[in-house]
C-alpha positions as CSV (number, residue, x, y, z in Angstrom):
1,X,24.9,-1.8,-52.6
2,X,23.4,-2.7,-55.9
3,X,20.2,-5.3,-55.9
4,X,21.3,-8.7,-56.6
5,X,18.9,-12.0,-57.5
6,X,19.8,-15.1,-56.3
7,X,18.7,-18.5,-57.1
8,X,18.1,-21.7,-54.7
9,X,18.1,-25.1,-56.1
10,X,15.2,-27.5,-54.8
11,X,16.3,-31.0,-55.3
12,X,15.1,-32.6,-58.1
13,X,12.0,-34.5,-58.0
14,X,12.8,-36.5,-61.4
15,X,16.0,-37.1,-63.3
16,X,15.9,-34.2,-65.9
17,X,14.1,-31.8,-64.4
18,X,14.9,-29.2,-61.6
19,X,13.2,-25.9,-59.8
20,X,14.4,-22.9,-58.6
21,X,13.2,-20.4,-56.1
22,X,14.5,-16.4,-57.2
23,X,15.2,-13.8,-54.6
24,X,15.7,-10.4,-55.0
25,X,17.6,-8.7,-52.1
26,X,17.9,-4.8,-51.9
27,X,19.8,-2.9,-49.1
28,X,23.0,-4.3,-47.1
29,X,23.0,-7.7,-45.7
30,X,22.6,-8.0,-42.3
31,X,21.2,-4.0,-42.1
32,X,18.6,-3.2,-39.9
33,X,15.4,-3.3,-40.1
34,X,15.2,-6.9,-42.0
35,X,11.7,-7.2,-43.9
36,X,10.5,-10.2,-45.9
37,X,7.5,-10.7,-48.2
38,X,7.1,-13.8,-50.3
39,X,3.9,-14.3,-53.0
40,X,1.8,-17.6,-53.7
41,X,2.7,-19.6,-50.9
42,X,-0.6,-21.2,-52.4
43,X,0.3,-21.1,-56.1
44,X,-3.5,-20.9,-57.7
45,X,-3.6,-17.8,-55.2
46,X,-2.2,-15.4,-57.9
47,X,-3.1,-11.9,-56.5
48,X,-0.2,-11.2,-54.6
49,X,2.2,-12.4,-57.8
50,X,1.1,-9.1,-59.3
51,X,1.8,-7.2,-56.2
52,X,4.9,-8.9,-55.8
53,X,6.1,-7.3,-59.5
54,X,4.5,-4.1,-58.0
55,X,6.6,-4.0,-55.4
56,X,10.1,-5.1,-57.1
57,X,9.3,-1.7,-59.1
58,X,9.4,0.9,-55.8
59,X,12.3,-1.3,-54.1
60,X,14.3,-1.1,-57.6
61,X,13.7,2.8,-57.8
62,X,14.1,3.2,-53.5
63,X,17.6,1.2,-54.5
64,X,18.7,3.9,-56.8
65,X,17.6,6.6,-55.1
66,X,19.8,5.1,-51.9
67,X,16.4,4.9,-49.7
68,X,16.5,1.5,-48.5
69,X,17.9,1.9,-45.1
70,X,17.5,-2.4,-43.9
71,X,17.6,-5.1,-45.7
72,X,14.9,-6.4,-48.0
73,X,14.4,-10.1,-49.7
74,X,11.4,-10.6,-51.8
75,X,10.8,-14.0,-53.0
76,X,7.4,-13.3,-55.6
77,X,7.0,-16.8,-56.6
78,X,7.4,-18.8,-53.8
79,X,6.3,-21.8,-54.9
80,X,7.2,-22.8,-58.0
81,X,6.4,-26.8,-57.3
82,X,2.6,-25.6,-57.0
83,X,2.8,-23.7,-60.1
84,X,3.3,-27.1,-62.0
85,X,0.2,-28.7,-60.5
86,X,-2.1,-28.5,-63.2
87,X,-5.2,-31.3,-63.0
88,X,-7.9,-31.1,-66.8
89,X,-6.3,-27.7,-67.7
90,X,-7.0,-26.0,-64.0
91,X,-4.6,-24.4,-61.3
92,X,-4.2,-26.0,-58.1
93,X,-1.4,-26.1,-56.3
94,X,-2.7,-25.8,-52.5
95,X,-1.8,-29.4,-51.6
96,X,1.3,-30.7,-52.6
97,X,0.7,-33.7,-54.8
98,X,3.2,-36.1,-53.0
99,X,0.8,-36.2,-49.8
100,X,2.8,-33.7,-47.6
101,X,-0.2,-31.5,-47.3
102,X,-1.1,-28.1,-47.4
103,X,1.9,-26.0,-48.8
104,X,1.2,-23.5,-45.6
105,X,1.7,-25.6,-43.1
106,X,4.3,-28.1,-41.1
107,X,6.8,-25.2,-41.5
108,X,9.7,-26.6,-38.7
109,X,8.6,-25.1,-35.3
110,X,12.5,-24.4,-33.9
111,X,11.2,-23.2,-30.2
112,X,11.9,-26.4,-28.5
113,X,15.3,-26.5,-30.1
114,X,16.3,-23.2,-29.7
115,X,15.0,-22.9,-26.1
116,X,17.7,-25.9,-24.6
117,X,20.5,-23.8,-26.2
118,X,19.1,-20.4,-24.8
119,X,18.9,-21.5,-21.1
120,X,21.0,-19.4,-19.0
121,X,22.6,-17.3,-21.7
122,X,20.4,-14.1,-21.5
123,X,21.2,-10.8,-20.2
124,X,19.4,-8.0,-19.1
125,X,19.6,-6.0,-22.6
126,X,16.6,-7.4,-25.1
127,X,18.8,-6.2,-28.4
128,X,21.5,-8.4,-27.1
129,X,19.0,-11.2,-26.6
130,X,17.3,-10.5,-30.0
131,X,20.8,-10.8,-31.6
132,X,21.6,-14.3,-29.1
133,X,18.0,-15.5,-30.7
134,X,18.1,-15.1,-34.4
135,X,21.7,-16.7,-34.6
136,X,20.1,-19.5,-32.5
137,X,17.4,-20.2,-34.5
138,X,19.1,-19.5,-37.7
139,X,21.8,-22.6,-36.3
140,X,18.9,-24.4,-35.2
141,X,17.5,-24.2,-38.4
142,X,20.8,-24.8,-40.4
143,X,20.7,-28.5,-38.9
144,X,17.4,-29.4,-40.0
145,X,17.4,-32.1,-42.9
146,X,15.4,-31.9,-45.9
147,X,15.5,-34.3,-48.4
148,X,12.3,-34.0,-50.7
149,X,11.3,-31.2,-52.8
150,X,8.0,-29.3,-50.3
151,X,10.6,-29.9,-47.6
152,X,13.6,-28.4,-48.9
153,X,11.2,-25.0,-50.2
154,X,10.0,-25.1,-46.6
155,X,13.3,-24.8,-45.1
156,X,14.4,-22.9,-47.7
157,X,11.8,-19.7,-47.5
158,X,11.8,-20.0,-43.9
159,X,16.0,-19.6,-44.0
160,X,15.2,-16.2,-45.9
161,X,13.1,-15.1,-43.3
162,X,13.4,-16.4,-39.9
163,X,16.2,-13.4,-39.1
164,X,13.7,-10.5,-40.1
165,X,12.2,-8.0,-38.5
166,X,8.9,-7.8,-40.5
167,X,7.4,-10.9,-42.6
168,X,4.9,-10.6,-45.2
169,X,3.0,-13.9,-46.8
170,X,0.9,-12.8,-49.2
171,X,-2.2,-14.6,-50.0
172,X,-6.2,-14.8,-51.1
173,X,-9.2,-16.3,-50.5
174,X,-11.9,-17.6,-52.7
175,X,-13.4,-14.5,-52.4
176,X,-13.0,-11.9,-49.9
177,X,-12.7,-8.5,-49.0
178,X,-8.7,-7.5,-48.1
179,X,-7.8,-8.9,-44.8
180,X,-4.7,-10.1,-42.8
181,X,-4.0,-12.1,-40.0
182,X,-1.3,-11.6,-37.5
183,X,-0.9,-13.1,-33.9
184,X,-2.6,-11.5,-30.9
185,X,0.3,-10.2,-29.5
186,X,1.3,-8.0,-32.2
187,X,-1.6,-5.9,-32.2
188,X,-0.4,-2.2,-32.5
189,X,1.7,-3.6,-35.9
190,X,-1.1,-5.3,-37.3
191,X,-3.3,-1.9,-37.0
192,X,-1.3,0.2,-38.4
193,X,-0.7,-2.2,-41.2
194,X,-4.1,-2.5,-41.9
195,X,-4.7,0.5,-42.0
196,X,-2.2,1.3,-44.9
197,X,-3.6,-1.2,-46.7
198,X,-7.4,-0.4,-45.8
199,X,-8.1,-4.1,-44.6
200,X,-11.3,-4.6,-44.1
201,X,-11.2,-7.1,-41.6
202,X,-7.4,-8.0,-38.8
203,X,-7.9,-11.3,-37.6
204,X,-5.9,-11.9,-34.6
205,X,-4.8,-15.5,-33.3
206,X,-2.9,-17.0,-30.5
207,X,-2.7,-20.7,-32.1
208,X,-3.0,-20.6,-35.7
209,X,-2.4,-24.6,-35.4
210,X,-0.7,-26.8,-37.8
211,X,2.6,-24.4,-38.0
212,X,1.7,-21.7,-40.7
213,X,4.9,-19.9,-42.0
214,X,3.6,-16.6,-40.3
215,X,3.6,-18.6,-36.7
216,X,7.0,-20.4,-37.6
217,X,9.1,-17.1,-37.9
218,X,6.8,-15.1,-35.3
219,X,6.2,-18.2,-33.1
220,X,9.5,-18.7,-31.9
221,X,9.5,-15.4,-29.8
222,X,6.3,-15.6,-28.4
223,X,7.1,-19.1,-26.8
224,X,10.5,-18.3,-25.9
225,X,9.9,-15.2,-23.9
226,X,6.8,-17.5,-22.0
227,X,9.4,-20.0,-21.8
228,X,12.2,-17.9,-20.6
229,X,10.4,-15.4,-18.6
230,X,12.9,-14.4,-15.4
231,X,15.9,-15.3,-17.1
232,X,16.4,-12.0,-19.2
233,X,13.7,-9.7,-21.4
234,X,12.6,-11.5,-24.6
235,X,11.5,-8.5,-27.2
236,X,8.9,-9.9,-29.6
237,X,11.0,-9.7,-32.5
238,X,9.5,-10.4,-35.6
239,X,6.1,-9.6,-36.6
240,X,4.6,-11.8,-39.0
241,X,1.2,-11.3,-40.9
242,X,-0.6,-13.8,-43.9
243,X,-2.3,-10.9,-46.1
244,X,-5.2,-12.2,-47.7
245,X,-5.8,-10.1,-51.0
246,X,-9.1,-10.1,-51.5
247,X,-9.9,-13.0,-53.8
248,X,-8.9,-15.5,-56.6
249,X,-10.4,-13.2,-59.3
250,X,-9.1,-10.3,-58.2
251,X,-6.2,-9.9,-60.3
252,X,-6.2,-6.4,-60.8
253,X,-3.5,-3.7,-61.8
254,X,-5.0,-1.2,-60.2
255,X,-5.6,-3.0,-56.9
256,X,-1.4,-4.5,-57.2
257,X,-0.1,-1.0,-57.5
258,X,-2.3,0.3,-54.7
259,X,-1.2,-3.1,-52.2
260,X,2.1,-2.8,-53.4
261,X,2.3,1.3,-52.6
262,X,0.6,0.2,-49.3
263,X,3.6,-2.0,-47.9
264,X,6.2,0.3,-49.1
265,X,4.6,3.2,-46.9
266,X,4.4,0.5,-44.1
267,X,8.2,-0.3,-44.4
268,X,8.7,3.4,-44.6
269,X,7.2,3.9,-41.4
270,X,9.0,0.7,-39.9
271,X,12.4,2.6,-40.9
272,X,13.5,-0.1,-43.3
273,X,12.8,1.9,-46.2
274,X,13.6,5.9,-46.2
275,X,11.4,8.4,-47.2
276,X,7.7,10.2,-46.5
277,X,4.8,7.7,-46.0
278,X,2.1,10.3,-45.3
279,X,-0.2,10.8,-42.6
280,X,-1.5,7.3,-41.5
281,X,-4.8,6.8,-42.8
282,X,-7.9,5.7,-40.1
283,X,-8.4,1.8,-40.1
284,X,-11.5,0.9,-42.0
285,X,-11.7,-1.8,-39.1
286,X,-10.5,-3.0,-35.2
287,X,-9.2,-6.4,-34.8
């Protein structure tokens, strides 16, 4: 199927003016693997917008050359309310400005929801369940209201992603070496992604508190297999990571291309995309 680009209205803050959110989809909807990766959550963090174009490039070329085996939705600018936060000529966009807080956090945590609609429905085949899950928490989701701008982006990049198999957030620190966290459960994943993109450091969490998006679209399985253990297998079935490329400053071509190559290999080993990925390199670092 060809690429296509969608747009998603935010509601308008002011009369006249109006935002957008663009995502670019490769493969067949609803194929699986299902991978995700959205840029500048934090819109003065503008390393992973380059890797983000990076990245567009191989899926556009894996597109033609019928290599993209999933699904795939990138979202490189995914917040374009930040990217109009400018305070004396400088770049913020961490905090939104109409007091919700940090952009990256008080994503909707659907567990509760989803887990009084899950009771007694399981079986004894975890692909079944997976499948039971992700409509559940998509229809979970699909009720939630949002009526300002941050909300409706929330619910909107977390509708992109809350059915996938594999969700990238990319982001930076001040400054830093490459690093990513991921949640303590999803060890092996976050090794071997590491290692592709020769992190220097794998944080691993079992709280990251105040409802990142990583832990809203990974969090939901952890809790409901705890919550549901006895009733029916609970695969964890999304793994979620924040990528922190290196720092502010580093806004570098060479570094995009070589961060962007890096996922792609990941996703080739994941079976989303098709192809040879190479031997896996040795991780610079353990968790």
């Amino acid at each position: 199927m060809p690429t296509t680009i969608n747009r998603i209205e935010l509601p308008s803050p002011a009369p006249g003016t109006q935002r957008t959110l663009r995502v670019h989809r490769y493969g067949t909807p609803g194929a699986r693997p299902k991978a995700y990766v959205q840029a500048a959550l934090h819109a003065d963090e503008i390393p992973g917008l380059l890797v983000a174009q990076h990245l567009l490039r191989g899926l556009e070329q894996a597109q033609a050359e019928g290599r993209i085996i999933g699904e795939v939705v990138v979202v490189p600018v995914a917040n374009p309310i930040g990217l109009g936060q400018h305070v004396n000529g400088r770049l913020l966009g961490r905090f939104d400005f109409e007091s919700t807080g940090n952009f990256n956090r008080g994503f909707p945590d659907l567990a509760p929801l989803a887990l009084e609609r899950l009771r007694g429905r399981l079986s004894v085949d975890p692909a079944a369940n997976a499948a039971l899950i992700r409509e559940t928490l998509r229809a979970v989701l699909a009720e939630q209201r949002a009526l300002r701008e941050t909300e409706a982006l929330k619910r909107a990049l977390l509708d992109l992603a809350i059915d996938a198999d594999y969700v990238f957030d990319l982001h930076c620190d001040g400054e830093a070496l490459l690093h990513l966290y991921a949640s303590r459960w999803q060890r092996d994943e976050a090794v071997a992604l590491g290692a592709d993109l020769g992190a220097a450091a794998i944080l691993l969490e079992a709280e990251p508190g105040g409802n990142p998006f990583d832990e809203a679209c990974a969090g939901p399985w952890w809790k409901l297999r705890e919550a549901l253990a006895g009733e029916g297998p609970v695969p964890l079935a999304c793994f979620a990571t924040t990528v922190e490329l290196r720092g502010q400053a580093d806004v570098n071509d060479d570094y995009a291309a070589a961060d962007a190559a890096a996922l792609l290999r990941f996703l080739q080993r994941r079976g989303v995309v098709a192809g040879e990925p190479g031997s896996m390199p040795e991780p610079r670092c353990e968790p």
